[in-house]
PAKOL-711894 format. One line per field, with one value per residue (C-alpha): residue number from 1; residue in one letter; y, z, x. Coordinates in pm, 1 decimal. Each point is the difference from the previous one (the first is absolute). Example, Ala and Ser with C-alpha at 12.3 -4.5 7.8 and 13.67 -1.06 7.14 Angstrom:
BEGIN
n = [1 2]
res = [A S]
y = [-450.0 344.0]
z = [780.0 -66.0]
x = [1230.0 137.0]
REM end
This chain:
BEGIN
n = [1 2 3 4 5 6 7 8 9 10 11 12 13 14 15 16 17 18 19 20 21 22 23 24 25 26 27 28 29 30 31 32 33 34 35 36 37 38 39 40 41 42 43 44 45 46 47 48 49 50 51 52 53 54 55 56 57 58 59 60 61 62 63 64 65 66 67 68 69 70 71 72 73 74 75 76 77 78 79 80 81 82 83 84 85 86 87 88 89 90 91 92 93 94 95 96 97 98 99 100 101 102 103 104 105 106 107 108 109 110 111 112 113 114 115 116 117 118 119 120 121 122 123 124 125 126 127 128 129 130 131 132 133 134 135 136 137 138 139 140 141 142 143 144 145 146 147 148 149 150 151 152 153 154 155 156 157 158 159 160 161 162 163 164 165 166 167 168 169 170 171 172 173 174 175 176 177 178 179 180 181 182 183 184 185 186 187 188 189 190 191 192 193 194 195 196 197 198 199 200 201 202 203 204 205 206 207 208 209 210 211 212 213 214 215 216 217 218 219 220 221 222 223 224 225 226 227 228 229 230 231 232 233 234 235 236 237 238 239 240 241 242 243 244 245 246 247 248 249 250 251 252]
res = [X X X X X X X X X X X X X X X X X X X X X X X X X X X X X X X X X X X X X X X X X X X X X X X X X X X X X X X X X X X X X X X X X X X X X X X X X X X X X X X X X X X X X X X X X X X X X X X X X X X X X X X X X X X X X X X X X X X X X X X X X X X X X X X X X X X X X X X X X X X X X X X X X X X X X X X X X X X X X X X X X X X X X X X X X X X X X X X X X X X X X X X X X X X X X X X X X X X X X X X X X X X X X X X X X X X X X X X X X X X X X X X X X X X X X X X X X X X X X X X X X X X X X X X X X X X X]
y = [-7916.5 -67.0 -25.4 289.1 -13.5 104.1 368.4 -108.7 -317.4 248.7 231.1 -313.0 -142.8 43.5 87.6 -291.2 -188.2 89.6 -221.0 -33.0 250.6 232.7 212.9 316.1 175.8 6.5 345.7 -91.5 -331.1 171.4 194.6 -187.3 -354.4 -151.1 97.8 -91.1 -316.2 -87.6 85.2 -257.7 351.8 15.5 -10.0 293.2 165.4 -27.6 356.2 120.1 -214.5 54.8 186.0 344.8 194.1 100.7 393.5 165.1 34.6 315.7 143.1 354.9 60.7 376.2 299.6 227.2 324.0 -117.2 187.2 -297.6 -246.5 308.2 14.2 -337.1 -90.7 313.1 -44.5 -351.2 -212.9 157.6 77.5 -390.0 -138.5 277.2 -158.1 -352.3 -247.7 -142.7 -346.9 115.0 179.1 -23.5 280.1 12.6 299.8 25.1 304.0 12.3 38.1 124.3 40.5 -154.9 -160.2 -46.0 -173.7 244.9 -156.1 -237.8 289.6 35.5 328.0 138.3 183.0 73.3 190.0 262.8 42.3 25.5 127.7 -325.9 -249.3 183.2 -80.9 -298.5 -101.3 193.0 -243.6 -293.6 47.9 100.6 -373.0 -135.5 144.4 74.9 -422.1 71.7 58.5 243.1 154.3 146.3 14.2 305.8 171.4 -80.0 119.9 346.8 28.9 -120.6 325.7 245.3 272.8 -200.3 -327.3 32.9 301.4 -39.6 -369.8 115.2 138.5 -280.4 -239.7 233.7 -77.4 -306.5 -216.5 233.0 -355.8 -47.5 45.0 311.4 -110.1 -362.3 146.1 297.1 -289.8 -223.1 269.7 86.9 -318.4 -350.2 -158.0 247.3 -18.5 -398.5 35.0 207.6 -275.4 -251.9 231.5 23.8 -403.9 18.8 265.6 -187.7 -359.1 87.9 -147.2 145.8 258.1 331.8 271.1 300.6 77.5 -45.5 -370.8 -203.2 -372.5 -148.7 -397.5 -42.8 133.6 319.6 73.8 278.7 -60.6 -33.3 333.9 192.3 -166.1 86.5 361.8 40.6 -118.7 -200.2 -77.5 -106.7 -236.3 -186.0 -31.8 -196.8 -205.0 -93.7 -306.3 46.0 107.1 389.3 276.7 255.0 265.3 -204.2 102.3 258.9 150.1 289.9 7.0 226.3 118.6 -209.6 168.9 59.7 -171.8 47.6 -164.9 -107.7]
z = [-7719.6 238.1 345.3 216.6 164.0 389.6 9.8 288.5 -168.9 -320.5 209.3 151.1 -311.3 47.9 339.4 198.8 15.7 168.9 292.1 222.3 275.0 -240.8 -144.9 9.1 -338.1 -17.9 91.7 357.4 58.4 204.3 195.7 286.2 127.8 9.5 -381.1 -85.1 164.3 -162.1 -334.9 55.4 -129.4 244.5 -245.8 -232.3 369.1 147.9 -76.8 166.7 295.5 124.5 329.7 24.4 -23.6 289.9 60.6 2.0 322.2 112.3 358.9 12.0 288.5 50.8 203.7 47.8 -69.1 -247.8 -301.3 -241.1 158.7 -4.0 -357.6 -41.1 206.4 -162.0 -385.1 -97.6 332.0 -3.3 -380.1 -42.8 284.4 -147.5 -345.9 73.8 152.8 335.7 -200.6 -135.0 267.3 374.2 172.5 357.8 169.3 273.3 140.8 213.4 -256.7 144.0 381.8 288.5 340.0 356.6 264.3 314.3 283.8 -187.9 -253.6 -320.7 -114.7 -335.3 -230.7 -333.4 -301.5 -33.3 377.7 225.7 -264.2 -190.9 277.8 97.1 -423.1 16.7 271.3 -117.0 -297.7 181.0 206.0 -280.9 -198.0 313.3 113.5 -376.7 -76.3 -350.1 -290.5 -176.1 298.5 157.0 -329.6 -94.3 305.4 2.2 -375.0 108.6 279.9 -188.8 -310.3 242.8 159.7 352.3 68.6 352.3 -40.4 -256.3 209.2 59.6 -350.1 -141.4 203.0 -67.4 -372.0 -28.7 290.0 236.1 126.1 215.3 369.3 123.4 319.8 -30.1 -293.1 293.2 267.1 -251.0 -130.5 372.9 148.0 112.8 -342.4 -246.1 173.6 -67.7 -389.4 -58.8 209.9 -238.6 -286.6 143.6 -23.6 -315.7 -135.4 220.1 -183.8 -356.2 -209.8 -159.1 310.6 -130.7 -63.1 -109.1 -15.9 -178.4 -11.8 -215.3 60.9 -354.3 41.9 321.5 -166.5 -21.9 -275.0 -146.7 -325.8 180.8 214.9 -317.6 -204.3 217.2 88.8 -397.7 -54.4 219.7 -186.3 -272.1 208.1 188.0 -343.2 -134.4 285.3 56.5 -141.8 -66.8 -215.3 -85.9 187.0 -267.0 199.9 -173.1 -316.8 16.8 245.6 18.1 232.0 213.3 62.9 297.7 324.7 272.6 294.9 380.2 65.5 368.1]
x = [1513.3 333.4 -64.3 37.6 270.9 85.2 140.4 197.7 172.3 83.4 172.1 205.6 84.4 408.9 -25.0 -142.3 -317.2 -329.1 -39.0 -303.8 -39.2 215.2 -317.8 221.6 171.0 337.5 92.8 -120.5 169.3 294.4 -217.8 17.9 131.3 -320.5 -111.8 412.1 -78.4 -345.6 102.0 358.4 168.5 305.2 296.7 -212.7 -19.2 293.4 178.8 -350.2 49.4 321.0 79.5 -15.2 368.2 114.2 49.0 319.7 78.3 200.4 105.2 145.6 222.1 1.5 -44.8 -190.7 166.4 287.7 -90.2 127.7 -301.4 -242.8 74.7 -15.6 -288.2 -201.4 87.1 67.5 -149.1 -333.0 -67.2 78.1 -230.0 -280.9 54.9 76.9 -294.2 94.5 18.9 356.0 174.3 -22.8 180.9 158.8 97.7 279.0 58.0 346.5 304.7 307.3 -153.2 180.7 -158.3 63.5 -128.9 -16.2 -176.9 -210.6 -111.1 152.3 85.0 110.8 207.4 -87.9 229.8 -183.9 -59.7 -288.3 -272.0 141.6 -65.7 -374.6 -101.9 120.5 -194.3 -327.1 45.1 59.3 -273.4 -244.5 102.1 -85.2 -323.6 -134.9 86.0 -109.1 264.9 -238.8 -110.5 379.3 121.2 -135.6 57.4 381.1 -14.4 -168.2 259.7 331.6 -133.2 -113.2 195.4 36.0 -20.1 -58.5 -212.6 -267.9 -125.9 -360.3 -26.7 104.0 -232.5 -282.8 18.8 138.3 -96.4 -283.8 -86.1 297.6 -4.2 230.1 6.9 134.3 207.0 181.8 14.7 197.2 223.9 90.3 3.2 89.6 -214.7 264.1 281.4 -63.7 -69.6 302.8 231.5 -160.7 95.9 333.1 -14.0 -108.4 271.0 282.3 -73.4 44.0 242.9 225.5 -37.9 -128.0 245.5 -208.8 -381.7 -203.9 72.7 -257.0 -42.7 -132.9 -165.9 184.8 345.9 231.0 285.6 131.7 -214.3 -313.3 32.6 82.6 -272.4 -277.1 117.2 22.5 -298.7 -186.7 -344.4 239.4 196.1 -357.9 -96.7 274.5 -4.8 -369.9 -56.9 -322.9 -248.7 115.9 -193.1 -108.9 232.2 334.9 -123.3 308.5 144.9 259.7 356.4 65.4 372.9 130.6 -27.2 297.0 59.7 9.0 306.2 86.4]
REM end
């Protein structure tokens, strides 16, 4: 009768040899670096070892009552980051646009587009990235107040679904004071340093760039666009994904 032999050397046969400290079948030797390691499988491992992609980074530059970034920011910004795992896009909002500062006795004071209403939800959103930290915490809120009926109006019901956590006082005291009239100068900054310089809102920001192509690709269709460039492994979501018609501009 032939020898029995080893289920674990019959399932190497073609694949590598069974060497001691490598008691593990094959389907697990690129679990982890140490089994990889034990079982001298690196080259068989490698396309399970490499780095992680990196996410598609994307800042929106916008404001808040421009109904081209509500639109935007509502339909193709959200529905991506609710269908798309943080692992594949990383999203960072900017709310100033088109507003102008001034220093006036050491406090900076501004002007938005779309006036004074403009400048107070900008600042309620600057305040809420600030105070909420979290991405999937302020998100949501800015989403309910970008589709509702007022963006300055409908803050507590917002927060009351979305984020009840948050504290209203700290929340008032940065909207109306020293803390948000910081944030938005940085925003200002932030708006101010781009290159090219923005000429209409909403202005998207794709992997650290802006063109033409880019700004029309992701207000087409922006799940479509992250999923072309992720490098990674495809998120279920870029199965398919439909285009919407381009949206207009606020232009300075």
């Amino acid at each position: 009768m032939a020898p029995t032999v080893p289920l674990l050397a019959l399932l190497a046969l073609g694949l590598g040899v069974a060497f001691p400290g490598c008691d593990y079948p094959v389907h697990l030797w690129c679990s982890s670096p140490e089994i990889t390691v034990a079982c001298q499988a690196e080259s068989r491992c490698a396309n399970h070892t490499r780095p992680a992609a990196a996410p598609v980074e994307l800042s929106l530059f916008y404001e808040s009552l421009c109904p081209a970034c509500r639109e935007f920011l509502v339909q193709e910004l959200f529905t991506a980051w609710l269908l798309l795992p943080t692992e594949a896009l990383s999203i960072t909002l900017v709310p100033y646009g088109n507003a102008k500062e001034k220093n006036v006795s050491g406090k900076w004071n501004f002007q938005c587009q779309h006036g004074p209403e403009e400048c107070l939800g900008n600042m309620i959103e600057t305040c809420l990235i600030h105070e909420a930290k979290n991405f999937s915490t302020y998100f949501p809120v800015i989403f309910c107040l970008e589709s509702g009926s007022s963006v300055t109006k409908n803050l507590e019901a917002c927060l009351q679904v979305y984020a009840p956590q948050l504290d209203r006082r700290r929340l008032t005291a940065c909207v109306w004071g020293d803390t948000g009239a910081a944030l938005m100068h940085h925003n200002a900054q932030l708006t101010e340093a781009l290159d090219p310089p923005h000429q209409y809102v909403p202005w998207i920001v794709v992997n650290g760039k802006h063109t033409d192509e880019l700004q029309a690709q992701a207000q087409a269709s922006l799940l479509g666009l992250v999923c072309r460039l992720y490098q990674g492994e495809k998120p279920e979501a870029c199965g398919g994904s439909g285009a919407l018609k381009a949206l207009a501009s606020c232009r300075r």
